[in-house]
C-alpha angles and dihedrals in degrees: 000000000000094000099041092091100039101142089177108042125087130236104258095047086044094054088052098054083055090049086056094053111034091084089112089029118122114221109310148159118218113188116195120194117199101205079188094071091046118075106188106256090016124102099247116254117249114281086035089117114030123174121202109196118192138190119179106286103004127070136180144170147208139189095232096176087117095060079045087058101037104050089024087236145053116230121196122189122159095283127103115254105184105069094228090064094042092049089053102048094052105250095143093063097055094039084069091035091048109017127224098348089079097055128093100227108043105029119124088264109056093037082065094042089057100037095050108028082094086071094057104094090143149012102269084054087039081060095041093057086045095058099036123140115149089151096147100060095022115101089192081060096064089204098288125121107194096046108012089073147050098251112028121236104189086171082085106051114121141233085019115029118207135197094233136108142070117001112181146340137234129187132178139143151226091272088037089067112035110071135176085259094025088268118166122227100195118183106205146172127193133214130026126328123277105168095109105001127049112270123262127272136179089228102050119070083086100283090315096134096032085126103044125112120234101160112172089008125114112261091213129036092210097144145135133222112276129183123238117191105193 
């Protein structure tokens, strides 16, 4: 974690130190934003959004700050976007076994991300995009509640709940975190989403996780967004 607060590396330099270290990391996407290469009512300058994406063993990375331009966000959403890392890690394979849930480009998720980024004018809405699960009444959803929304409520699979999905949510913003002494105003909500859906209990799912041990762990995520300034 030693490069993943580096307020005055670039991107470039700061995808290499990650490259150094993934060598024990599980799949993951890392997205590194330069604010010294933005300037606010000006089109970024290239290496302003780097990804780095990571399987165990193999890394690779991508200045993505055309796509940025291009669709005005970065979504990220649990499938590989640079094709080295999707080839790897065996999505083709699934894409003509499954169909269009496995892609990139046309899963739940990002069909969401595209169709409703156009709501996000702030950070509450940013929020807002970032918990969403209407699973039940979105046709988008397809009924599902892991992977049919942005943030996944297994709780609600049916006919075998999980406890798995979404835990909690951060926002912040270019200004947010660019203080005056690089501080970091963070607004942030734990626990599973309950903006459309009622929050999550150890004791719902209809006795599922009745076993379960949660020791030292709320047995209710009943909370509200809170700001942190670091």
């Amino acid at each position: 974690m030693a490069s993943s607060w580096p307020p005055r590396t670039h991107a470039r330099t700061h995808a290499a130190l990650a490259i150094m270290h993934a060598a024990v990391c599980p799949a993951l996407q890392w997205m590194v934003a330069d604010y010294t290469k933005f300037t606010p009512g000006n089109k970024p300058q290239p290496n302003f959004l780097r990804i780095i994406e990571q399987i165990p063993g193999f890394t690779d990375t991508a200045d993505v700050t055309p796509v940025l331009i291009s669709q005005l966000n970065w979504p990220s959403y649990n499938i590989p976007y640079l094709r080295s890392i999707f080839n790897a890690s065996g999505y083709p394979a699934m894409v003509a076994k499954y169909g269009a849930e496995y892609t990139y480009e046309s899963n739940s998720r990002a069909l969401i991300f595209a169709r409703n980024v156009s709501l996000v004018t702030d950070w509450m809405s940013a929020r807002a995009l970032l918990r969403y699960n209407n699973y039940l009444h979105d046709p988008l959803a397809k009924g599902d509640p892991i992977t049919g929304s942005i943030s996944s409520r297994g709780d609600f699979r049916t006919p075998k709940p999980v406890a798995f999905g979404g835990v909690d949510t951060k926002v912040t913003s270019m200004r947010g975190s660019m203080g005056p002494d690089f501080d970091l105003r963070v607004f942030a909500e734990s626990g599973p989403t309950h903006d459309q859906l009622p929050f999550f209990a150890w004791s719902g799912a209809n006795g599922a996780f009745a076993s379960v041990q949660h020791t030292l762990v709320p047995a209710e995520f009943d909370f509200d967004t809170v700001m942190f300034e670091m």
